[in-house]
N, C-alpha and C positions, 0 to 999 in steps of 0.2 A: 504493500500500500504506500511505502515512506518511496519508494521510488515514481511511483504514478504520480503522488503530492510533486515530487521535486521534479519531474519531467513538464508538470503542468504551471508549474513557476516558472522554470526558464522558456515555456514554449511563451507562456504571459510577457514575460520581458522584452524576447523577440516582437510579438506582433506589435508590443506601445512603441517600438522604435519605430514602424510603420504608420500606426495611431499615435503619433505622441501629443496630440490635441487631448487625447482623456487623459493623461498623466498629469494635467495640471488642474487648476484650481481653481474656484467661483472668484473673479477678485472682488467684485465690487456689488453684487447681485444682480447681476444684469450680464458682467462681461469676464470672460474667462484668459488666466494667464496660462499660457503654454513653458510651466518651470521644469517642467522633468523629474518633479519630488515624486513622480508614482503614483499608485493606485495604495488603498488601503485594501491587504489580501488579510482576513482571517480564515484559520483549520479550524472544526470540529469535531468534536466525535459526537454521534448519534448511537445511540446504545438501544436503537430497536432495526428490525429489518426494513428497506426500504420498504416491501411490500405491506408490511402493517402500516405503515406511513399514508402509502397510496390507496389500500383500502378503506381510510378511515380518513378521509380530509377533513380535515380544519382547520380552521385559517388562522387558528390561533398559534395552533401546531406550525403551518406551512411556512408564518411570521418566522419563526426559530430559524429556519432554512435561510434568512435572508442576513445581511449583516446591517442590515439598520434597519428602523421602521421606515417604512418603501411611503408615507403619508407626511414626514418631517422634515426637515433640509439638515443636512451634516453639518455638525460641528466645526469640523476644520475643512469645510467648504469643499470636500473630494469628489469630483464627478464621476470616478467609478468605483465603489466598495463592492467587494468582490467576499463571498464566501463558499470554501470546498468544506462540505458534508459529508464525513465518512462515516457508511451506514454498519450496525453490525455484521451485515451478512456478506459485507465486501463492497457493494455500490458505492456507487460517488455520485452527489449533485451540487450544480454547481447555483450559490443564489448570487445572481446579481442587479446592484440596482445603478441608476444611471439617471444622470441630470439632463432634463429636457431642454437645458439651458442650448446647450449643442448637439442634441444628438433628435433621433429621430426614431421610427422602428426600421428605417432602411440602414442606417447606418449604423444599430445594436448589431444588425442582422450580421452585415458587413464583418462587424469587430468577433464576433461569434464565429463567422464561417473561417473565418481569418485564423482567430486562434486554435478552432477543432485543426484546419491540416496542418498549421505547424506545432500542432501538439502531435498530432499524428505523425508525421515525418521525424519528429525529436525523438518518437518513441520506437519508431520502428532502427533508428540509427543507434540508439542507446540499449536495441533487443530487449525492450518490457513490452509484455506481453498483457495486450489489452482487448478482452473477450467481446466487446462491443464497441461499437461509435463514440465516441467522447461526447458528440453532440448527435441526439436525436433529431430527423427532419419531420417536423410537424406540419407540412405543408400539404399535406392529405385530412389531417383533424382540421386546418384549421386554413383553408384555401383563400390566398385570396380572390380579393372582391375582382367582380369581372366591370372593367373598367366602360364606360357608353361614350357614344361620339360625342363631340360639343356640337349643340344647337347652334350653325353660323348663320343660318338665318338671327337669330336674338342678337351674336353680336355685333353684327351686321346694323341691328334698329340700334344699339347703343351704341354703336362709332368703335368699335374696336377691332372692326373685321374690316 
């Protein structure tokens, strides 16, 4: 498990060299510093099976999973707190929360797809052997929206066509 943690720290480090816009800071509530002080990562332990987790939701529970309350703004102003969940039965979930200050859900996505292959690459280079995806693709539960033409006749009557 201490090697999955530590393959999923350096593959993190790698992709903020990429992203290094989240590695910085709220400065003023409004605008963000790009200082390179990092992400806040915490490790857990979870001392039940992931699967008693997932059969039994609650959000009070799902809270724990996260590294702050996802309704507050941080303390020391960090736009990405990051938390690895290690479950008793072996699983790993990862909670992250993320300021809308800069980010968006294309660009979680982004920072997400980002880190699973160079997590994946780090691992396969480093021979830890990892029985599933690091990141699940939930683009089948959760499709998106099917996008419609714009009406150019409307903007057309409002001057913008």
């Amino acid at each position: 498990m201490e090697n999955v943690i530590d393959s999923l720290k350096v593959s993190l480090s790698q992709t903020l060299s990429y992203l290094n816009p989240l590695a910085g800071r709220v400065k003023d509530g409004i605008t963000t510093e790009c200082n390179n002080q990092g992400v806040d990562l915490a490790c857990a332990n979870v001392h039940e099976d992931m699967s008693n987790v997932l059969m039994n939701l609650k959000i009070q529970v799902l809270r724990k999973l996260l590294p702050m309350n996802p309704l507050t703004r941080s303390d020391d102003n960090v736009l990405l707190p990051l938390q690895i969940n290690c479950f008793a039965c072996g699983g790993i979930a990862i909670g992250v929360c993320i300021s809308h200050l800069i980010t968006d859900d294309s660009s979680i996505a982004t920072f997400l797809k980002t880190w699973a292959s160079i997590s994946e690459s780090h691992a396969e280079n480093e021979n830890i052997t990892i029985s599933d995806k690091l990141f699940m693709d939930y683009s089948s539960i959760f499709p998106p929206k099917e996008v419609h033409s714009v009406d150019t006749q409307f903007l057309t009557r409002v001057g913008i066509n």
